[in-house]
C-alpha positions in Angstrom: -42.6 11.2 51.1 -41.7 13.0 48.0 -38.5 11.0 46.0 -38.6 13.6 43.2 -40.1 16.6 42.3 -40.0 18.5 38.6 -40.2 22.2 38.9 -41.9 23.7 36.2 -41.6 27.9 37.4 -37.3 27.5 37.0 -36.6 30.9 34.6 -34.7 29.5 31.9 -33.1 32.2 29.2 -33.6 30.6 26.1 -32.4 32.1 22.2 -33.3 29.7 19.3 -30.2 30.9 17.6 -27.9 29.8 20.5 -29.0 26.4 19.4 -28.4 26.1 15.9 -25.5 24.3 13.9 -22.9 26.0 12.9 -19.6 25.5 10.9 -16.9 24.6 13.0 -13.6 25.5 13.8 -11.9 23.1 11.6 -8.5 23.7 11.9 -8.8 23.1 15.6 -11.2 20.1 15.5 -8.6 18.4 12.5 -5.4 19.3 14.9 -7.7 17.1 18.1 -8.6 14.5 15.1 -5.1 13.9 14.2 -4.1 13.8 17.6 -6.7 11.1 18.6 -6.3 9.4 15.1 -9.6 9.3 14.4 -8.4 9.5 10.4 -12.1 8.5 8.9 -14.2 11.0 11.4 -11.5 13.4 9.8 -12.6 12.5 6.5 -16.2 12.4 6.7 -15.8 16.2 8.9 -13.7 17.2 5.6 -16.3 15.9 3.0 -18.6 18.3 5.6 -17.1 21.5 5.8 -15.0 23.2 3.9 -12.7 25.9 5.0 -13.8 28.7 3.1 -17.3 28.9 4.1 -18.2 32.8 4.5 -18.7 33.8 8.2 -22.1 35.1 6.4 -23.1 31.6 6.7 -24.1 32.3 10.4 -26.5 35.6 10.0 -30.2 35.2 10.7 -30.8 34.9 7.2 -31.0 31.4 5.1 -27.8 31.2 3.2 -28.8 31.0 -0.7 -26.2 29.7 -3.3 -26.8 32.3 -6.5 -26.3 30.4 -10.2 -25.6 32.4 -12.8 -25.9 31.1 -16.5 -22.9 31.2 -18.7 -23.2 30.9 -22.3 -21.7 28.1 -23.9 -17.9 29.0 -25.1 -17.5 28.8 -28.7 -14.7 27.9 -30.5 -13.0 30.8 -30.7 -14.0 33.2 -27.7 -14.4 30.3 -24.9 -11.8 27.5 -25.7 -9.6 29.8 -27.8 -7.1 27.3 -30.0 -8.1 24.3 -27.9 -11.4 24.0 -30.1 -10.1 22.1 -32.9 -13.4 21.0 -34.7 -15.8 23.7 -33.6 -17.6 20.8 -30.8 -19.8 22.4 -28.5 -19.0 23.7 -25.0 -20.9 22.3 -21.9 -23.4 24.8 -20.4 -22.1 25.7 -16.7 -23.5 27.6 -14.1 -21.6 29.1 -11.3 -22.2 27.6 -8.2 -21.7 25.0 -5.5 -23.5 21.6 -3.8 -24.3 21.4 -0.4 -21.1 20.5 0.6 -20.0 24.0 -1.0 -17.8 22.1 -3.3 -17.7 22.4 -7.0 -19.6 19.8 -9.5 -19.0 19.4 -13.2 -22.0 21.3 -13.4 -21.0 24.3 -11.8 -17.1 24.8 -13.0 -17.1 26.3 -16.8 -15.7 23.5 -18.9 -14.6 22.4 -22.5 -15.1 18.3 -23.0 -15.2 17.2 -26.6 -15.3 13.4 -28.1 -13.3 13.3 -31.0 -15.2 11.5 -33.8 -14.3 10.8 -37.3 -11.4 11.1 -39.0 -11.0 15.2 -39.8 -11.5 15.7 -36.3 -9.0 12.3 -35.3 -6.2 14.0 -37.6 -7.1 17.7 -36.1 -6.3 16.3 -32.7 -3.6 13.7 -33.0 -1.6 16.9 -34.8 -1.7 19.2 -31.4 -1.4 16.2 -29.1 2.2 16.1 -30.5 3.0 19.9 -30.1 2.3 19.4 -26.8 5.6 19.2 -24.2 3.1 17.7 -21.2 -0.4 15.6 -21.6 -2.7 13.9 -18.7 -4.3 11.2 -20.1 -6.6 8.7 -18.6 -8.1 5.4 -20.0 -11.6 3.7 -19.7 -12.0 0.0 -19.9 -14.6 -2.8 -19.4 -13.3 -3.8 -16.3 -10.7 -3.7 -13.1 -8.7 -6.1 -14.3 -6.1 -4.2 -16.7 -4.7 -8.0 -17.8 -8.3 -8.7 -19.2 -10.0 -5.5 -19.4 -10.6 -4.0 -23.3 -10.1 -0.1 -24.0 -13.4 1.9 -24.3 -11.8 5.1 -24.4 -9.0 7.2 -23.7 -9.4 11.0 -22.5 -6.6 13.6 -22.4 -5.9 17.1 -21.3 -3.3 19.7 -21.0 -5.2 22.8 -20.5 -7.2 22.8 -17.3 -10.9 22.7 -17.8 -10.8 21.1 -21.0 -9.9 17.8 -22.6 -10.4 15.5 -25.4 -11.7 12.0 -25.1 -11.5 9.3 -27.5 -13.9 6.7 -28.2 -12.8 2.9 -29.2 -15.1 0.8 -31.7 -15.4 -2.8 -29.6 -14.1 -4.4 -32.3 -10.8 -6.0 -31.1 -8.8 -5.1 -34.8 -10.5 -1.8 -35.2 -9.2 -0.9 -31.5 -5.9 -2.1 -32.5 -6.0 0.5 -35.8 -6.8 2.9 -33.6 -4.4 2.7 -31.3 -1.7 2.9 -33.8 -2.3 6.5 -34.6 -1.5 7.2 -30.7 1.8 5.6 -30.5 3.3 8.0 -31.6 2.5 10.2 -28.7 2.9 7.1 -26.0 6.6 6.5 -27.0 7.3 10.4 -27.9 10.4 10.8 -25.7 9.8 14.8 -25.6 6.5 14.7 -24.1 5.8 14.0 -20.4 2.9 11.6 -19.3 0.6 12.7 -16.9 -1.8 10.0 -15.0 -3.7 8.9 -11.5 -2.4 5.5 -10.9 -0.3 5.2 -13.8 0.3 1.5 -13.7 -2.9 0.8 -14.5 -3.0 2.4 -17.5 0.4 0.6 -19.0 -0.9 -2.8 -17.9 -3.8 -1.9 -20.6 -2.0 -0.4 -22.8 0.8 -3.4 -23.0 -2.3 -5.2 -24.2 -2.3 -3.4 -27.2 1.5 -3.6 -27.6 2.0 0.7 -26.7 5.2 0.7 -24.8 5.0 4.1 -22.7 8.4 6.3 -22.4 9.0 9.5 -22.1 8.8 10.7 -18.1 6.2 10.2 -15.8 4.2 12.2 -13.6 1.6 10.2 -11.2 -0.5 12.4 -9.0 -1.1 8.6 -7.0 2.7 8.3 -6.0 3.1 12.1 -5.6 0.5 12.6 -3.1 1.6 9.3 -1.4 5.3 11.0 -1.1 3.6 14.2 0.3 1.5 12.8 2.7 1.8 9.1 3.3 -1.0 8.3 6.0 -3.6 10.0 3.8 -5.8 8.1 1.4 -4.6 9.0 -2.2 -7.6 7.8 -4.8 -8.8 10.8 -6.9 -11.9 11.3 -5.5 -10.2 12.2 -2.0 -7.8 14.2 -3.8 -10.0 16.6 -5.6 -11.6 17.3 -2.8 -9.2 18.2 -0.7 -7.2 20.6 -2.8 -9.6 21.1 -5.7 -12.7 21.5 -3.4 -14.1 19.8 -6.4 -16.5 16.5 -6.3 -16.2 14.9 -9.3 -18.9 12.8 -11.3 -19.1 9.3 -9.1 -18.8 5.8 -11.6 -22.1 4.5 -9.8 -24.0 7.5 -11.7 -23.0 6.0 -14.8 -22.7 2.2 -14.4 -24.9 2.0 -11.3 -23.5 -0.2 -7.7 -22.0 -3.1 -8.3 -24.3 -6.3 -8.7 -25.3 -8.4 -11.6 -27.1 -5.4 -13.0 -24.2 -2.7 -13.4 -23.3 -1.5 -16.5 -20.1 -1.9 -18.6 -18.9 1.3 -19.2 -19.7 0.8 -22.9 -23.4 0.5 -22.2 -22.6 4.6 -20.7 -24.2 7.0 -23.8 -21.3 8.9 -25.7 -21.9 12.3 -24.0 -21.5 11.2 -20.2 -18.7 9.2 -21.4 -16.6 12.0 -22.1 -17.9 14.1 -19.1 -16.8 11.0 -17.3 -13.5 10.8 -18.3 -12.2 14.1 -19.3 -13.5 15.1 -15.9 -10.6 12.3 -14.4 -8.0 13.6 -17.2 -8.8 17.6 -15.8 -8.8 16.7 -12.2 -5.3 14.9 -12.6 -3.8 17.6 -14.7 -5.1 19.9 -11.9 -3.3 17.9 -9.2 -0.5 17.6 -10.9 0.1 21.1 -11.0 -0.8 21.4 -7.4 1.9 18.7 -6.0 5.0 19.6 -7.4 5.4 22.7 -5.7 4.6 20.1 -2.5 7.3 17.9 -3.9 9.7 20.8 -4.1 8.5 21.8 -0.6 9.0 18.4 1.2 12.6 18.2 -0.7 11.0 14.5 -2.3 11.0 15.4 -5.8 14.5 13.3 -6.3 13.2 10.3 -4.6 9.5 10.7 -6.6 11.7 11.0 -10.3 14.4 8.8 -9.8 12.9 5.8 -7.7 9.2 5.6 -7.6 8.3 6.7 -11.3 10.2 4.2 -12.2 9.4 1.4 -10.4 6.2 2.0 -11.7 7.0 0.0 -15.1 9.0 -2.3 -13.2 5.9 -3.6 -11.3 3.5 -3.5 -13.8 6.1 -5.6 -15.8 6.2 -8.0 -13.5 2.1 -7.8 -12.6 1.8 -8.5 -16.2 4.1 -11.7 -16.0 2.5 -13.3 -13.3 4.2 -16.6 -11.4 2.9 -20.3 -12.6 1.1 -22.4 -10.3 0.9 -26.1 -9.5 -2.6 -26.4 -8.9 -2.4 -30.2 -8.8 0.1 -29.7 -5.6 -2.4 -27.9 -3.9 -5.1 -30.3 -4.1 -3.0 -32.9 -2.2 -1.8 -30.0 0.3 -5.6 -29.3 0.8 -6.0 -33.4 1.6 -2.8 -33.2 3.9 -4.4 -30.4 5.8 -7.9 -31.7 6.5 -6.4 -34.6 7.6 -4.5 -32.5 10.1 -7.4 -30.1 10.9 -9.2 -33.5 12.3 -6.8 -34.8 13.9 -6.5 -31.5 16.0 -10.4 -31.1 16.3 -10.2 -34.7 18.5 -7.7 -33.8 20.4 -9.0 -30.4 21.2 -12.6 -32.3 21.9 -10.9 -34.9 23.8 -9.3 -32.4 25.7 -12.6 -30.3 26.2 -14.7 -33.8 26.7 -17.2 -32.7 24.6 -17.5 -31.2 20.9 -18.0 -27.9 20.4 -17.8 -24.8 17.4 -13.9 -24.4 17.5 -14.0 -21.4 15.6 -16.4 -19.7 18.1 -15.2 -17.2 20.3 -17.9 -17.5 22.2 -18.1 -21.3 22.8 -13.9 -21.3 23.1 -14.3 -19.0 25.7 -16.8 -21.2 27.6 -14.7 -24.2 27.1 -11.3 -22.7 28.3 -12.2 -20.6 30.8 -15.7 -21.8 32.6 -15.4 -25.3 32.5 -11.9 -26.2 32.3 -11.0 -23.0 34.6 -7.8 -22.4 32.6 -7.1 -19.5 34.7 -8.5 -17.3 37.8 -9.5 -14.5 36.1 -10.1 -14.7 32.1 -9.7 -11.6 30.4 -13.0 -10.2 28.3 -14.1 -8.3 25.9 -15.8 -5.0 26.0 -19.0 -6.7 25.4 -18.5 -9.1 28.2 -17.4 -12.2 26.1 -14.2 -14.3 27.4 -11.2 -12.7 24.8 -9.5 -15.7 22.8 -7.3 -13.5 20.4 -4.4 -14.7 19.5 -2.0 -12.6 22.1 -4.4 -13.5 25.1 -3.8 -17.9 24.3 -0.2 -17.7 23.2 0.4 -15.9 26.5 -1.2 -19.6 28.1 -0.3 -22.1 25.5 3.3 -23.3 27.3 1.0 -24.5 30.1 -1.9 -26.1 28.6 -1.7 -28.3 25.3 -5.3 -27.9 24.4 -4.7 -24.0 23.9 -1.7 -25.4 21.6 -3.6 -27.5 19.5 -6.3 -24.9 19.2 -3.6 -22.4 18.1 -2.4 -24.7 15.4 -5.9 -25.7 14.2 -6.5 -21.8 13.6 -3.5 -21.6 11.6 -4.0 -24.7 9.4 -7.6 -23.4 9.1 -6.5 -20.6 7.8 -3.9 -21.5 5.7 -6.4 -24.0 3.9 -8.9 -20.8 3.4 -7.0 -17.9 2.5 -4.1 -19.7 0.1 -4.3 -23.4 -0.5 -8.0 -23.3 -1.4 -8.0 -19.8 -2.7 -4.9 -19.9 -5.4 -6.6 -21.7 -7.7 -9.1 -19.3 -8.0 -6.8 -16.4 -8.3 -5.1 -18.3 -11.5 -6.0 -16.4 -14.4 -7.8 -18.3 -17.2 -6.4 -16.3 -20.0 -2.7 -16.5 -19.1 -2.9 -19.7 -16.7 -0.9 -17.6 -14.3 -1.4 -15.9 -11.2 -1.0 -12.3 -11.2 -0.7 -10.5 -7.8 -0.8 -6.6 -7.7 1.8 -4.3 -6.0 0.7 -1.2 -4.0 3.0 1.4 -4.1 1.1 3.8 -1.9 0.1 1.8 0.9 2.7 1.5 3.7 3.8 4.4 5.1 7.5 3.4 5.4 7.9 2.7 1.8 7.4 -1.4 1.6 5.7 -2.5 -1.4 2.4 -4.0 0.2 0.7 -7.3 -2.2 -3.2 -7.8 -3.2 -5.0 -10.2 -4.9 -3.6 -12.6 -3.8 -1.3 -11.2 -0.8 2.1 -13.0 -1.8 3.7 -11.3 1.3 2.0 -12.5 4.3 2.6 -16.7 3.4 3.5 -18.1 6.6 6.9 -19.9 6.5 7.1 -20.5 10.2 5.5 -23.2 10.3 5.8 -26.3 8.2 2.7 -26.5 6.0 3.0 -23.0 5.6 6.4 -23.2 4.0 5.1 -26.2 1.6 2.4 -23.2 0.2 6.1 -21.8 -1.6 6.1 -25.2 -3.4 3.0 -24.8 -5.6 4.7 -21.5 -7.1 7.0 -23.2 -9.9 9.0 -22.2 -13.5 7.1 -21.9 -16.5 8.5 -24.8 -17.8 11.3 -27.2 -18.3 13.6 -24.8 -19.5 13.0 -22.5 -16.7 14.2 -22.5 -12.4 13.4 -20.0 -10.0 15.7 -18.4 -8.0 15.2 -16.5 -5.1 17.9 -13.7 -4.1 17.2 -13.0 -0.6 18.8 -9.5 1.7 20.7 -11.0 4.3 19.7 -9.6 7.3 18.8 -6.0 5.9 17.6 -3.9 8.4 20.2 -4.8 11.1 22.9 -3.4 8.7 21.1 -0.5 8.1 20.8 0.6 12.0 24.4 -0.6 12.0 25.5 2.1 9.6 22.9 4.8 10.2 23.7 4.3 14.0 27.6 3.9 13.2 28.0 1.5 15.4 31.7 0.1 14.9 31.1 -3.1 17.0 27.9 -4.2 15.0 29.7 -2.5 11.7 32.7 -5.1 12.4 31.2 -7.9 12.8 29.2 -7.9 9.6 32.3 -6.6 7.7 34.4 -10.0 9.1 31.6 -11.9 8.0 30.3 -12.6 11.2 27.4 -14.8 12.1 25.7 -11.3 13.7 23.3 -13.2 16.3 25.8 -15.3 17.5 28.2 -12.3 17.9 25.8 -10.8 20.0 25.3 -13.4 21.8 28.9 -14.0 22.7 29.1 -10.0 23.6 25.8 -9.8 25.5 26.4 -12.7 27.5 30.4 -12.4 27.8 31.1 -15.9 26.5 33.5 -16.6 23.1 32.0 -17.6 20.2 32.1 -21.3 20.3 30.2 -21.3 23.7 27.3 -19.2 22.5 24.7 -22.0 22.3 21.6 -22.4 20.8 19.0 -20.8 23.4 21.3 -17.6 23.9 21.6 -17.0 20.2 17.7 -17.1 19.6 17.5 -14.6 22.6 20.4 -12.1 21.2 18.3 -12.9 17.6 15.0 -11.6 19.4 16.7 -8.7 20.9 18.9 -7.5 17.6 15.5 -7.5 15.8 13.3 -6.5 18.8 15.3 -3.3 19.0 14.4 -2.0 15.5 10.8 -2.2 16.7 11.4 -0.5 20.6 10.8 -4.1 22.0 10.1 -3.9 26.2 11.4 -6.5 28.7 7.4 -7.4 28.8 7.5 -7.9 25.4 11.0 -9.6 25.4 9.4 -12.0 28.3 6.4 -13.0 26.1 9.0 -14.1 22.7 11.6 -15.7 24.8 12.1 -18.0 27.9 13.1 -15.1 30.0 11.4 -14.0 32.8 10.9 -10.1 32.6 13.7 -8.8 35.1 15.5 -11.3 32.9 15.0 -9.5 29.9 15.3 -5.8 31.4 19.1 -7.2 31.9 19.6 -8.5 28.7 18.5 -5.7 27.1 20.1 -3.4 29.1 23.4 -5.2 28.5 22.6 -5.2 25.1 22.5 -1.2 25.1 25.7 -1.2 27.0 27.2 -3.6 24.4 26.1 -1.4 21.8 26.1 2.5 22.9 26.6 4.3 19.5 23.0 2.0 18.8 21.4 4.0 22.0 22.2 7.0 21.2 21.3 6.9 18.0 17.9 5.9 19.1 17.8 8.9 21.2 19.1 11.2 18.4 15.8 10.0 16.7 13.3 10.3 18.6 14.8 13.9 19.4 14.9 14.6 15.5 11.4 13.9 14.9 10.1 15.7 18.5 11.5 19.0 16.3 11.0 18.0 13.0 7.5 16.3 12.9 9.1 13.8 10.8 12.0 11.2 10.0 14.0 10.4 6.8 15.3 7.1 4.9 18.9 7.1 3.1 17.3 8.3 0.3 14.9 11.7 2.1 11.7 9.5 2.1 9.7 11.2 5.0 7.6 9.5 7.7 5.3 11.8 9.5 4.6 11.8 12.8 2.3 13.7 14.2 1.7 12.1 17.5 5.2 12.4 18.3 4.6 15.6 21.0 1.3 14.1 22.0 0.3 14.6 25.9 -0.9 10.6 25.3 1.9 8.7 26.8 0.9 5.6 24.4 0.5 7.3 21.8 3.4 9.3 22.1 5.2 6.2 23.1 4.2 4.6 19.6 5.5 7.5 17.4 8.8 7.2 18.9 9.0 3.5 18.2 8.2 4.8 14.5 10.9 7.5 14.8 13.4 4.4 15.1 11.4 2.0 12.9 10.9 4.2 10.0 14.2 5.2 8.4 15.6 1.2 9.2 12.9 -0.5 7.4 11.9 2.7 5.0 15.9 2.4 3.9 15.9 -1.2 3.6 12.8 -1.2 1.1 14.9 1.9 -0.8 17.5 -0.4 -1.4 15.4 -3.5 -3.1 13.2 -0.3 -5.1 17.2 1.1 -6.5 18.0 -2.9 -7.2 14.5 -4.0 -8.7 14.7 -1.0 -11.1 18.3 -1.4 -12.2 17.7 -5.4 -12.2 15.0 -4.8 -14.6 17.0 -2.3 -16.6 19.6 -4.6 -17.4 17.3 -7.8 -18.2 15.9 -4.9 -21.1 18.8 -4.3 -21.9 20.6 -7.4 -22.2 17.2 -8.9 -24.1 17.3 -11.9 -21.4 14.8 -14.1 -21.5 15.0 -14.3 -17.2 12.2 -12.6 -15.6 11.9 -11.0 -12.6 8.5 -12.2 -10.8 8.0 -11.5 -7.1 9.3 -8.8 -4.3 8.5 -10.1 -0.6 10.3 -7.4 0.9 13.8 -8.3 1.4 13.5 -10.9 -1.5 13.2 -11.3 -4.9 12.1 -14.1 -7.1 13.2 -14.9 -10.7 12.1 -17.3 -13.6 15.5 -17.8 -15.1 16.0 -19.3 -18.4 18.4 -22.3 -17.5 20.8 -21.5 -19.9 21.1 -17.9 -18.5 21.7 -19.4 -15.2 25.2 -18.2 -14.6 25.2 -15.0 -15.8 21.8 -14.4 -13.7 23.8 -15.5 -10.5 26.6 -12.6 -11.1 24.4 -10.2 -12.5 21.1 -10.2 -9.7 24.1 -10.6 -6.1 26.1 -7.4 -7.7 22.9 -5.3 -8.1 21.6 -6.0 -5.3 24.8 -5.9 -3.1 25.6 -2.8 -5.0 22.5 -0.7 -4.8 23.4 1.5 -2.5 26.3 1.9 -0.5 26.1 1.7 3.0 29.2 1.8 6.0 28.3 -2.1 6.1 28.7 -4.5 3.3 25.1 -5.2 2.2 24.8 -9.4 1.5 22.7 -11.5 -0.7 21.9 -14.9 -0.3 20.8 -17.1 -3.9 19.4 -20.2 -4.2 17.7 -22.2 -6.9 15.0 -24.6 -7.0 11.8 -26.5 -8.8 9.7 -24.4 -6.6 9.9 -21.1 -4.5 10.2 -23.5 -1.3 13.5 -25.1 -3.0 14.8 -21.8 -4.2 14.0 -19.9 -0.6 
């Protein structure tokens, strides 16, 4: 009996060059990419192919890159005036890697160190003819607080550039520096960097103030296209087709044996740097036409150039911590972190790895049989995320204690142990950074550490706030905190009189809500009804469902579909303006903020119901919460304008979205109070009175 049989006589038309790789069609493959959101198999198939291979790419023959030699430039012929102390030109060939991009070694270039005093004078004379200059430093290190200058390139021709050497000798640096302020607080001339807020943290080291305006190819790329990555690597080659010289070349990976950049010989130092001072000036040039194009250019000049002084001036200040505090809150938490693990083991009846999926699973849903049929994994494990217990913990008390031991285990990890690590030794302070170019809707996003995401839900998450405290004696902090931001933003972009009304009468909103959704007066709105109109007001900025309504209240789901229904019929103007958006952006491709910041959505015609379905939540989300962190940008930067102004000796410390945190000088206390609620309150005006809430305290938990 024959199962299988091979035939080996099948004709089979067979042409080798059927079979062989070719370049695709990447226009089409990006368009399916984006649609699919498969952003880093986009990036990788960009770092590929590039668009302008030749269709000659795909005859018989093997496709040969040709170099030609170019003589060096001299002074006069091949870097005209720019030459100012007859340095020699780089040799450059024309021609391309194998990813058909350009290299420092194929792109005709004029890089020159600028040694000695002659040559110092030569070139601090043209730097202040000129009307625009990218410049670019190199340090010792990442951290701009403690990193020490190495050198400084500059450019304002592309193709060529100047770089600057810096003796390591702390005095001779600072001599040094001198002869370039000038140019740093020349008014006239513009300022041209990559991630510009860098450089004046390093800078502010050496006392150089920076003024004059501001061009950052970082923030002007971010404005362009938000959802792309925006480093300067990415950049060049994307609309440079250029690869520029990678740091591990020159320092090697990172590890106990990589290099400082001072240990990098002279020559490749200034390849290395003018190359980023080229590349930016080159990119700079390329995205203001874009800025022009996507109608952003107000919103680039006016609020994110300069915010980005006011964040690195309050990067540079840092926040004082009570490390002392968080020792005992580290005591207080592994007592609690015990008590929880013999309850959870009491409960289980033997002990067991906690913190193990794999052995929670078992536990929960094998030997207790928590439920019928446990969700899993794709690789066949039980699922214990977060969503999948908090959906079972009303019912069973051992899935409650294990969701509190996760939190308290990492609270203890990621803040209460980890702080006092982050202090910094020179300036005893902690020092978090701010990325401006991270979130798509405009929110400032936190890093080392992550100021933002401190739990205050919860008890000993709130107590975390109490180890941030004043400088000292003579100091309080006050937090002034947006009162309920982004619903009085939908309420005026939607003009919504009903919502409009009650915040202009001062109106506690939820409970108004509350007594409107559920047709009861004010004074009968109880407590359970409010927290259900609170879940829905906020719920609706972020296109909650009645299953999702279900899961954050006590309401069964047909129970929700009415409420929210009732809600929408409550509040009509707020429907249709939902509507109006998602319509808007269907045409568009995009959405604005108050002030034209765009959010780009391309999904937003997708045939993918769920991921169509997500774009149009972001169609609604977007300009509310993209307006709302417009407004704290307009205050932070006028805030800081008048504590300049006004030579205070208050600081402004910390933005966690809708709040800001101060170290006041006590005896500017009043004066803080009036000035901080009318800039904020004032920032921009919106149909609906915009509200501040201050508070004081010894800590950031008293002051919140």
């Amino acid at each position: 009996k024959k199962l299988a049989r091979i035939l080996l006589d099948v004709p089979v038309e067979f042409n080798e060059k059927d079979f062989e790789l070719n370049h695709p069609d990447l226009d089409a493959v990006q368009e399916i990419f984006q649609e699919l959101e498969f952003r880093r198999l986009a990036e990788n198939l960009t770092k590929t192919f590039v668009n302008h291979v030749d269709s000659s790419a795909k005859d018989d023959t093997e496709t040969k890159v040709e170099t030609k030699p170019t003589p060096k430039p001299s002074p006069t012929a091949g870097a005209g005036q720019f030459s100012l102390f007859g340095g020699d030109g780089e040799p450059t060939v024309q021609a391309q890697n194998d990813f058909g991009r350009l290299t420092i070694k194929t792109v005709t270039h004029f890089y020159q160190s600028v040694t000695g005093d002659l040559a110092l004078n030569l070139f601090l004379k043209t730097l202040m003819q000129q009307t625009s200059v990218c410049f670019d430093t190199e340090t010792t290190g990442l951290d701009p607080i403690v990193a020490e200058l190495v050198g400084i390139s500059f450019s304002w021709e592309d193709h060529k550039g100047f770089y600057l050497p810096f003796p390591e000798d702390k005095n001779e640096s600072q001599k040094l520096i001198e002869h370039l302020k000038p140019f740093f607080e020349a008014e006239h001339i513009q300022k041209i960097g990559q991630n510009l807020k860098y450089d004046i943290k390093v800078l502010a080291k050496y006392n150089v103030d920076i003024k004059g305006p501001l061009f950052d190819t970082m923030i002007a790329h971010y404005l362009i296209n938000p959802d792309m990555r925006h480093n300067m690597d990415v950049l060049a080659e994307t609309y440079l087709n250029y690869t520029p010289i990678s740091i591990t070349e020159l320092i090697g990976k990172k590890g106990k044996n990589q290099l400082s950049m001072r240990d990098v010989a002279l020559d490749k130092q200034t390849e290395y740097a003018v190359e980023d001072a080229d590349i930016t000036l080159q990119l700079k040039e390329h995205f203001e036409g874009e800025l022009n194009d996507a109608n952003t250019k107000k919103l680039f000049e006016e609020l994110e150039i300069p915010l980005v002084k006011v964040l690195a001036s309050m990067e540079l200040e840092g926040i004082n911590l009570d490390k002392a505090f968080l020792q005992s809150l580290t005591e207080a938490l592994n007592s609690d972190i015990l008590t929880l693990e013999k309850k959870i083991y009491e409960a289980a009846g033997e002990e067991f790895n906690i913190a193990s999926p794999k052995q929670l699973g078992v536990i929960l849903f094998e030997k207790l049989k928590l439920v019928d049929k446990p969700k899993k994994t794709k690789t066949g494990q039980y699922s214990t995320a977060e969503d999948v217990l908090s959906y079972l913990a009303k019912d069973h008390e051992i899935i409650r204690n294990i969701l509190e031991y996760r939190g308290l285990a990492k609270l203890k990890s990621t803040y209460v142990d980890a702080l006092p690590n982050q202090v910094l030794e020179q300036t005893g302070r902690v020092h978090t950074d701010y990325m401006q170019t991270v979130a798509a809707t405009g929110r400032l996003s936190s890093n080392n550490p992550n100021l933002q995401n401190i739990p205050i839900r919860t008890e000993r998450g709130r107590q975390v706030r109490k180890a941030f405290v004043p400088r000292n004696k003579d100091y309080t902090l006050l937090a002034a905190d947006y009162s309920q931001i982004e619903l009085r933003v939908i309420a005026a972009l939607s003009n919504e009189e009903t919502m409009i009304n009650a915040f202009k009468n001062g109106e506690d909103i939820h409970a108004s809500t509350a007594s409107k959704v559920f047709n009861v007066s004010l004074s009968q709105v109880t407590r359970e009804q409010r927290g259900n109109a609170k879940t829905v007001n906020f719920g609706i900025i972020y296109g909650v469902s009645a299953f999702g309504l279900s899961n954050q209240t006590d309401l069964n789901r047909t129970e929700a579909k009415e409420l929210i229904e009732t809600y929408y019929e409550t509040y009509p103007k707020l429907k249709a303006y939902i509507s109006k958006q998602v319509d808007f952006a269907r045409d568009n491709g995009y959405v604005e903020t108050v002030l034209g910041r765009r959010r780009y959505l391309k999904d937003i015609n997708s045939r993918n119901a769920v991921v169509r379905g997500a774009a149009e939540r972001n169609a609604v989300n977007a300009p509310i919460q993209g307006s709302a962190a417009d407004i704290i940008k307009i205050a932070m930067i006028n805030i800081h304008n008048k504590l300049a102004e006004g030579q205070y000796k208050t600081k402004m410390l910390l933005q966690v979205h809708d709040e800001l945190v101060f170290d006041v000088y006590k005896p500017e206390l009043d004066t803080m109070k009036t000035l901080i609620k009318s800039e904020m309150e004032n920032a921009y005006q919106l149909s609906v009175p915009l509200d501040v809430d201050l508070d004081i305290g010894d800590n950031w938990l008293e002051a919140h």
